[in-house]
MIRO-665395 format. One record per residue (C-alpha): z, y negated, x negated. Coordinates in nm, 2 decimals. Example, Ala and Ser with C-alpha at 12.3 -4.5 7.8 and 13.67 -1.06 7.14 Angstrom:
BEGIN
     pz     py     px
   0.78   0.45  -1.23
   0.71   0.11  -1.37
END
This chain:
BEGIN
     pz     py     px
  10.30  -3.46  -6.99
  10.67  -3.39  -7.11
  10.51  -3.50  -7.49
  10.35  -3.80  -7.36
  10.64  -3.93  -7.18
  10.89  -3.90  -7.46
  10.62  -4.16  -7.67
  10.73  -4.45  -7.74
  10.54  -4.74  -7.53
  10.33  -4.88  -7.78
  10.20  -4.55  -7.89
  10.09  -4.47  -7.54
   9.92  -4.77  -7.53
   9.74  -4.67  -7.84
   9.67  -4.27  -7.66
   9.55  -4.42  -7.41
   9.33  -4.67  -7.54
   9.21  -4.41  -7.79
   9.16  -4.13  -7.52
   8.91  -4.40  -7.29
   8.75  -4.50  -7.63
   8.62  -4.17  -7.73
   8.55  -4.03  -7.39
   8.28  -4.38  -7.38
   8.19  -4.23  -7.74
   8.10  -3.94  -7.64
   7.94  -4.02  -7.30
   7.70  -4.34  -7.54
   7.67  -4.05  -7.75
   7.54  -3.77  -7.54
   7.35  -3.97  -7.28
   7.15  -4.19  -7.51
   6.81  -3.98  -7.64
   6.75  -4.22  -7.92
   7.08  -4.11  -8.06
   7.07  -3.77  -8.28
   7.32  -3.45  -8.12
   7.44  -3.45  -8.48
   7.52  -3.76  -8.51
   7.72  -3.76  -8.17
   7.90  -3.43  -8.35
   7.98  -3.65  -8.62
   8.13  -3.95  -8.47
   8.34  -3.76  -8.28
   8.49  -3.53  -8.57
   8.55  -3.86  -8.74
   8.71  -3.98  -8.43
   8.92  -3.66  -8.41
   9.05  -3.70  -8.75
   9.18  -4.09  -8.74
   9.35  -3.94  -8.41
   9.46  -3.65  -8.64
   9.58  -3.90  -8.92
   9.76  -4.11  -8.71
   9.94  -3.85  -8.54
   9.98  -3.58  -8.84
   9.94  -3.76  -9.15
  10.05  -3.46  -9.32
   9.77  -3.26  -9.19
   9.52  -3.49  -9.26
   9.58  -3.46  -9.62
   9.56  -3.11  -9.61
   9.18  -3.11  -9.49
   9.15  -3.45  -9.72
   9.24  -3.17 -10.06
   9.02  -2.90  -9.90
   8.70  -3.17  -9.87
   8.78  -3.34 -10.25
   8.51  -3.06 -10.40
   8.41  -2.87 -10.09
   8.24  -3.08  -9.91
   7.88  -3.18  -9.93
   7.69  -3.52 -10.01
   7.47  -3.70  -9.82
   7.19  -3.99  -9.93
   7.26  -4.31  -9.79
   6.95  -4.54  -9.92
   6.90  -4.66 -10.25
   7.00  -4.98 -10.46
   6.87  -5.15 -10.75
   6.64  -4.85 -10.82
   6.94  -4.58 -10.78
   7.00  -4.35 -10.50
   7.34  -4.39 -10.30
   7.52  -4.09 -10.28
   7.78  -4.05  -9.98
   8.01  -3.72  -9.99
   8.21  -3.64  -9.65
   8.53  -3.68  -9.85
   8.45  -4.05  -9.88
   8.41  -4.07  -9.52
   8.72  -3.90  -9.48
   8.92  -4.09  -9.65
   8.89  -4.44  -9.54
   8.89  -4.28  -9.17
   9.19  -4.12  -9.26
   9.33  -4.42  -9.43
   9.27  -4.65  -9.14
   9.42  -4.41  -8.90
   9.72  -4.39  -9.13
   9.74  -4.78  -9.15
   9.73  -4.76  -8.77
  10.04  -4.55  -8.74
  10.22  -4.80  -9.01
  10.12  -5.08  -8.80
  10.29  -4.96  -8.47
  10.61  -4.84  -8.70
  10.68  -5.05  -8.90
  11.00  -4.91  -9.10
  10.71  -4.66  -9.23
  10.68  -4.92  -9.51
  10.30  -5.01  -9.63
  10.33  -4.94 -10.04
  10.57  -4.75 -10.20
  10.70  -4.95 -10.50
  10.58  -4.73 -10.84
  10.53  -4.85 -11.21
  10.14  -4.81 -11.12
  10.14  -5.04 -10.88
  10.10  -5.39 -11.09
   9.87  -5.25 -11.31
   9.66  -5.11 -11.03
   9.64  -5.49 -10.86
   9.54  -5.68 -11.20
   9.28  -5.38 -11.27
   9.14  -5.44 -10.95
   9.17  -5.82 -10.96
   8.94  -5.81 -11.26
   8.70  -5.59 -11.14
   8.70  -5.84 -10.84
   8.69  -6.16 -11.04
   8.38  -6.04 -11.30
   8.22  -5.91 -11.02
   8.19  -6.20 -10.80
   8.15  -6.45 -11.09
   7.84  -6.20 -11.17
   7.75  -6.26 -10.79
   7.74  -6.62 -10.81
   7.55  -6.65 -11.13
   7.30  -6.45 -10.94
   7.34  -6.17 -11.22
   7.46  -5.90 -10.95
   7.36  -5.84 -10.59
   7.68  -5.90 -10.35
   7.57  -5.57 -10.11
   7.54  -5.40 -10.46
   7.87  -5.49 -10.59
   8.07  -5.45 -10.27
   7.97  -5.08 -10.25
   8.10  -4.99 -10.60
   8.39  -5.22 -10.55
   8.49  -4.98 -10.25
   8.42  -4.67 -10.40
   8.63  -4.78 -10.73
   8.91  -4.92 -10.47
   8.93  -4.54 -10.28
   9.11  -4.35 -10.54
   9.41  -4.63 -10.51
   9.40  -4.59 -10.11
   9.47  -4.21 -10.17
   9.73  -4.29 -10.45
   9.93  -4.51 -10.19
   9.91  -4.32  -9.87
  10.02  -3.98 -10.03
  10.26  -4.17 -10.25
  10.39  -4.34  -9.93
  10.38  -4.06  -9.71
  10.53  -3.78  -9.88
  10.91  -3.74  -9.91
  11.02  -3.39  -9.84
  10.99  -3.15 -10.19
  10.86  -2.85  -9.95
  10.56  -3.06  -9.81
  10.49  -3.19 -10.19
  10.49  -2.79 -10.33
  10.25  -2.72 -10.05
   9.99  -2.94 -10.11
  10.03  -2.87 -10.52
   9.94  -2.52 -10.40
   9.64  -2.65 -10.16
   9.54  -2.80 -10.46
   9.58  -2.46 -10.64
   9.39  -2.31 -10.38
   9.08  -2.52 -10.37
   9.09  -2.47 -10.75
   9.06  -2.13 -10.71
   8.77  -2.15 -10.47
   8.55  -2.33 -10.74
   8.66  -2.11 -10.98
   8.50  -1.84 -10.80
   8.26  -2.06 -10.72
   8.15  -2.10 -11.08
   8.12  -1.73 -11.13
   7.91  -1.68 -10.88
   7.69  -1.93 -11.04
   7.70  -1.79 -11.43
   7.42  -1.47 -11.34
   7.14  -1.76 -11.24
   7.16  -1.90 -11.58
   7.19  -2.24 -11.53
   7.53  -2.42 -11.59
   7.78  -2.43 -11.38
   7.86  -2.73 -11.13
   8.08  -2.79 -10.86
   7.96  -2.71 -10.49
   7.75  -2.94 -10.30
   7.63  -3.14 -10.64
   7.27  -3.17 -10.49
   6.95  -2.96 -10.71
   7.04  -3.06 -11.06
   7.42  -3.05 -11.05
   7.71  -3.21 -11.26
   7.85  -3.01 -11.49
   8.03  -3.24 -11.70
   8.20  -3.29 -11.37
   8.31  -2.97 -11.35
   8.42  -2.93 -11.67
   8.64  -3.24 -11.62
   8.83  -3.13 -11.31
   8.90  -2.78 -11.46
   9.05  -2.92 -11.75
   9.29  -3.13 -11.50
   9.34  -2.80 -11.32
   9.36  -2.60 -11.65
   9.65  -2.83 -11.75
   9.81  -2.79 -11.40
   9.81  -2.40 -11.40
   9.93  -2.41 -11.77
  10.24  -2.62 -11.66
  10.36  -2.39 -11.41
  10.28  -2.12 -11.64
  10.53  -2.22 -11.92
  10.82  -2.27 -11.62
  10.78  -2.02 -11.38
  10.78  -1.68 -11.55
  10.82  -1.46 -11.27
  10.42  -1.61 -11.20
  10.33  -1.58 -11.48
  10.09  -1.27 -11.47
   9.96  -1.41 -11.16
   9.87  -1.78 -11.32
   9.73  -1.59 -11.61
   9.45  -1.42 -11.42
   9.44  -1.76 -11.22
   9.38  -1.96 -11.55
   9.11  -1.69 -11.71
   8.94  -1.73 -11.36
   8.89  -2.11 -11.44
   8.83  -2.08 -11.79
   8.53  -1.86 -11.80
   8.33  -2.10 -11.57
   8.46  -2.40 -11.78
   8.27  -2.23 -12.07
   7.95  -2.20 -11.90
   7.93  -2.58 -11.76
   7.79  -2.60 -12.13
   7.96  -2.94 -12.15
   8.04  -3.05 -12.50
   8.26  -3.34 -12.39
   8.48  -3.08 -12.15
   8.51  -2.88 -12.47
   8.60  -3.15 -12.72
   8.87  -3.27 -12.45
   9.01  -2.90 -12.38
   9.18  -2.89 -12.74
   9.38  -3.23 -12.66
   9.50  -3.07 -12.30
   9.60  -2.74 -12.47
   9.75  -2.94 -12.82
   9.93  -3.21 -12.57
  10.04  -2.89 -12.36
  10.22  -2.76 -12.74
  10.40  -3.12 -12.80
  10.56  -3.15 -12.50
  10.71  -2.86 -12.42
  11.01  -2.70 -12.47
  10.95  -2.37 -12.37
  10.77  -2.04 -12.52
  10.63  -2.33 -12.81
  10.56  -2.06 -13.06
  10.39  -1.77 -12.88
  10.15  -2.04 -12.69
  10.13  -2.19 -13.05
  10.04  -1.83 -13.21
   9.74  -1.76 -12.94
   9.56  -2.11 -13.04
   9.58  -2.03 -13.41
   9.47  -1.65 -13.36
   9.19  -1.77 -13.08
   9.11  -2.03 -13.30
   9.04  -1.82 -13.59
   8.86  -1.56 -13.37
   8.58  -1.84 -13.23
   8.56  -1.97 -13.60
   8.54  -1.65 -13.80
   8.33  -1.44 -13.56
   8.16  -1.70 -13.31
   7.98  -1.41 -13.19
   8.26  -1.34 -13.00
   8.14  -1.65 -12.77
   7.86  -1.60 -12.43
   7.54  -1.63 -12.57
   7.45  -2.00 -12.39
   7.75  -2.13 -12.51
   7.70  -2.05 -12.92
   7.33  -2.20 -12.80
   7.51  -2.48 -12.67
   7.67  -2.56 -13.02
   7.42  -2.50 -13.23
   7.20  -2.75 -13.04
   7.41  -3.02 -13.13
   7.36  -2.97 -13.45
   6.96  -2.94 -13.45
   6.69  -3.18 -13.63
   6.76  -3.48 -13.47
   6.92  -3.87 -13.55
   7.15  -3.89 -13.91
   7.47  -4.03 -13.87
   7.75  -4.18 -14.06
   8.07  -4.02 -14.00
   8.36  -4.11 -14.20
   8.12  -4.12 -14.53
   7.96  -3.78 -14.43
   7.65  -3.75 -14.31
   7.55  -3.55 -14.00
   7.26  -3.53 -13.78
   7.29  -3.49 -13.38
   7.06  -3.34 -13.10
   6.82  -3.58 -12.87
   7.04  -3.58 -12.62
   7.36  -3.65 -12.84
   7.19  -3.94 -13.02
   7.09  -4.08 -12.70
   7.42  -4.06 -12.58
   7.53  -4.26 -12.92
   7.26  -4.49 -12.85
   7.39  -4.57 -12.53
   7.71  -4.65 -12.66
   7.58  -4.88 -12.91
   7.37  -5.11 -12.67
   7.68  -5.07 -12.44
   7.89  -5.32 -12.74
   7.60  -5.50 -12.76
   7.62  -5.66 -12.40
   7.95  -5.63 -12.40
   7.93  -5.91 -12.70
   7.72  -6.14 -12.44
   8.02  -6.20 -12.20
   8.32  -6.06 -12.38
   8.53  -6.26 -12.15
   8.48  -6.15 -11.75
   8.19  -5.89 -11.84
   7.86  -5.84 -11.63
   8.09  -5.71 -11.33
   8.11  -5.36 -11.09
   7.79  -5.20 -11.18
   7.68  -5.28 -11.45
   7.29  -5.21 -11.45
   7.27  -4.91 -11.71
   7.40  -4.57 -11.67
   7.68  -4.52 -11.97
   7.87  -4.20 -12.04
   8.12  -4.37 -12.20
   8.47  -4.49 -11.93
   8.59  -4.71 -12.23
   8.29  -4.89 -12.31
   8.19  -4.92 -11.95
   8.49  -5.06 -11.85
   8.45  -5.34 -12.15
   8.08  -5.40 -12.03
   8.17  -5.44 -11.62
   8.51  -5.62 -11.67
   8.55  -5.76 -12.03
   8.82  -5.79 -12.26
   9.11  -5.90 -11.97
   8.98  -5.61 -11.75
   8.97  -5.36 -12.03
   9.36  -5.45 -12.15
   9.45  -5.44 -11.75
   9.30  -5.08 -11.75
   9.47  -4.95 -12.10
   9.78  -5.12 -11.94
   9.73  -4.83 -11.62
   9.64  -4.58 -11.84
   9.98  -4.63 -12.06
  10.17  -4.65 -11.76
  10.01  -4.30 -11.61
  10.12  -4.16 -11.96
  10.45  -4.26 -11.93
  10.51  -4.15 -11.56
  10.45  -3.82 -11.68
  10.59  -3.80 -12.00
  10.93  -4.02 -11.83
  10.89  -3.75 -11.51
  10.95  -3.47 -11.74
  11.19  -3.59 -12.00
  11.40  -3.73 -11.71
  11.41  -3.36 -11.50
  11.50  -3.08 -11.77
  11.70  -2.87 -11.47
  11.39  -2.86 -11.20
  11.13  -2.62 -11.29
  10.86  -2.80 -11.06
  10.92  -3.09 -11.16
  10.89  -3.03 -11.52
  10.56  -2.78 -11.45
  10.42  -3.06 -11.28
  10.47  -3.35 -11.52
  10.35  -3.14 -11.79
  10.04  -3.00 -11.58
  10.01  -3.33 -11.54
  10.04  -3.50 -11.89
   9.77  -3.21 -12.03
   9.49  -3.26 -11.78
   9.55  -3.62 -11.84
   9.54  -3.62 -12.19
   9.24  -3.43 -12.18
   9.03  -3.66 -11.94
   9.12  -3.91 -12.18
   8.91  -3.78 -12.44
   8.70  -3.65 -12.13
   8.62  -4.02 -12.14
   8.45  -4.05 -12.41
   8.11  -3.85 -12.28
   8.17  -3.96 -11.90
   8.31  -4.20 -11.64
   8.53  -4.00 -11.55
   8.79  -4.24 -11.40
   8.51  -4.32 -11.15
   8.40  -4.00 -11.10
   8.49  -3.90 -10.75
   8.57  -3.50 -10.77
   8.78  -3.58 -11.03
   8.95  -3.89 -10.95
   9.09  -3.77 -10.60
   9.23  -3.45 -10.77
   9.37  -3.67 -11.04
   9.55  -3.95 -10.79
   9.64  -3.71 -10.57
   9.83  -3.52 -10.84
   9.97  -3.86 -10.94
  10.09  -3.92 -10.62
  10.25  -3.63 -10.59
  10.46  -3.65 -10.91
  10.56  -3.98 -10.81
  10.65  -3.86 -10.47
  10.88  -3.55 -10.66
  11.08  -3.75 -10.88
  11.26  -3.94 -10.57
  11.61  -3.89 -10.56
  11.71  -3.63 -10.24
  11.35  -3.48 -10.22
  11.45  -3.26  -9.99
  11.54  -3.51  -9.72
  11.29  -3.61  -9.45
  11.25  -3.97  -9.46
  11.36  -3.97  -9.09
  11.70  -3.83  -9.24
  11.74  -4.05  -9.59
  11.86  -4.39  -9.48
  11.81  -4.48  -9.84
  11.45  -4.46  -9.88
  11.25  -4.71  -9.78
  10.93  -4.76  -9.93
  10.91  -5.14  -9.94
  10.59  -5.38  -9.99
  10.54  -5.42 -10.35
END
């Protein structure tokens, strides 16, 4: 009682309230036969946690990192032919959003949106995926139930970006969930290994029968990056991030994903530009590893030299820069893809065909030009260059704090390498890597604020303003 009574009015309005609400919930629930006991479980875990997220934000997250790749998906129905696919962590994060909004609403010198350089870019990406979506909507090119649904799930990774962005203010709370991150890192990791004695490629958990490994292969090269900047600025872990980065690697290899590999040599040469530390030992291991894989490929798991040399098999001739080189089945369809992908791109270069587009293209770049057009395409380069240079301005801006440099670097790599990542996924709407990725984001962000180590209740000059 002593707690309650030292609440403020309004939020005992809003215990209250909450408390008669979900003892009804539960009774509806409980009582009613038609109603499945799992589904009363449900709704009251997810009534738990908006409780949870209006009351301890912080914690919220925490469980928010842990569910980003270990939670499982369920099948919500099916439109236009494809099956929608529901994971907790989506779920979780609009309850958790709302019952942060909530506990903005009743204090209001929380601030709703921090002010960051991503935050224009963000809106005008957003607007355009709006705009060429509902212009495809009322030409009757795109069904509205259809759109919305995609609209939302593109429009969760920018909730997360702005509520940990916006909540976050103390540099002990920020290196805590960087090591939750760590953590759930390592859990896949071992995850993965687990995986490599069945034989078939590795996938993160709960990815339904068939998996995704190029999935996988594109969060560990985010988390690859990360472990690689603390790495380089924390020598007295460095033995222990070592074994932690070998334990990510080896199941990175055996997703068998060519597009993970292409983009792992821009992480590791992005990795060797930027830093200023130990350049020519980490410069010394590429060129000798390098050598190693070219001169004695053997030296490779025997499904990953398969791997390679299927590429290469009887297949499609291409022109590559006046060579000519023939591709697998599956890499020429990929290429074929790509191509019809400019094609209807050139039918509404303007607004595009809007959020979905009807076919399926491993391609972020040309998707993006297809859904949104030329002015949605230049608003999404325009995000990209200003994630780039949160990082790079992060790091060059913070040559005295070790975290914040091992971050910004961690960060620049895996981003650089999802880039490329890019070009054989879509990967900037993949979900299990996206929340990773704008988590992270938010984070750096969050650690370059002058007097991290303030609370917010203490720092009468932060105040995270509408923007």
């Amino acid at each position: 009682m002593p707690f309650f009574i030292t609440m403020n009015k309004t939020t005992q309005i809003f215990l209250l309230v909450g408390l008669i609400l979900f003892s009804l919930t539960a009774v509806v629930f409980f009582v009613n036969p038609r109603i499945p006991v799992g589904a009363s479980f449900l709704m009251l875990i997810l009534f738990a946690v908006f409780v949870l997220a209006f009351f301890n934000t912080d914690c919220a997250l925490v469980l928010l990192v842990f569910s980003m790749l270990l939670s499982p998906e369920l099948k919500a129905g099916v439109l236009s032919s494809r099956t929608i696919i529901i994971r907790i962590e989506d779920i979780l994060l609009i309850i958790v959003f709302f019952g942060w909004l909530a506990k903005v609403a009743l204090n209001k010198e929380l601030g709703l949106l921090r002010i960051t350089p991503l935050n224009i870019p963000i809106y005008f990406y957003l607007f355009f995926c709006l705009v060429s979506s509902l212009w495809a909507v009322f030409n009757e090119r795109l069904e509205l139930k259809n759109s919305i649904f995609y609209l939302l799930k593109y429009l969760e990774y920018y909730l997360l970006f702005f509520m940990v962005s916006n909540n976050l203010t103390e540099r002990r709370k920020i290196k805590l969930f960087v090591f939750f991150i760590l953590i759930v890192g390592l859990v896949v990791g071992i995850y993965g290994w687990i995986q490599i004695p069945t034989g078939q490629r590795v996938s993160t958990p709960f990815e339904g029968e068939e998996g995704e490994p190029n999935t996988l292969a594109g969060y560990l090269i985010l988390m690859l990056g990360l472990i690689t900047g603390f790495f380089i600025h924390f020598a007295r872990l460095r033995i222990l991030l070592g074994i932690f980065w070998v334990i990510l690697f080896v199941p990175f290899l055996y997703t068998l994903s060519r597009g993970g590999w292409v983009a792992f040599f821009p992480m590791v040469l992005a990795i060797l530009f930027f830093t200023r530390r130990i350049k020519l030992p980490l410069f010394a291991f590429l060129l000798f590893a390098t050598f190693i894989v070219f001169s004695a490929p053997s030296v490779l798991p025997t499904r990953v030299q398969s791997r390679i040399q299927e590429t290469f098999s009887p297949g499609k001739k291409y022109q590559f820069f006046g060579r000519e080189i023939i591709l697998d089945e599956s890499a020429s369809e990929r290429i074929e893809t790509w191509k019809k992908g400019m094609d209807k791109f050139m039918q509404r270069p303007i607004l595009g065909h809007g959020v979905p587009d009807a076919a399926v293209i491993d391609n972020q770049y040309i998707r993006v030009l297809r859904e949104c057009g030329i002015f949605g395409f230049i608003a999404f380069l325009w995000l990209l260059v200003k994630l780039l240079a949160l990082g790079y301005r992060n790091y060059r801006l913070n040559p005295d704090d070790d975290f914040v440099q091992a971050l910004s670097l961690g960060f620049l790599a895996g981003f650089i390498g999802l880039l490329f990542h890019a070009f054989s996924a879509a990967t900037f709407i993949i979900i299990r890597i996206m929340e990773p990725f704008w988590f992270l984001a938010a984070l750096l962000v969050a650690a370059a604020e002058p007097n991290p180590e303030k609370n917010e209740d203490e720092d009468s000059s932060y105040q995270p303003l509408s923007a």
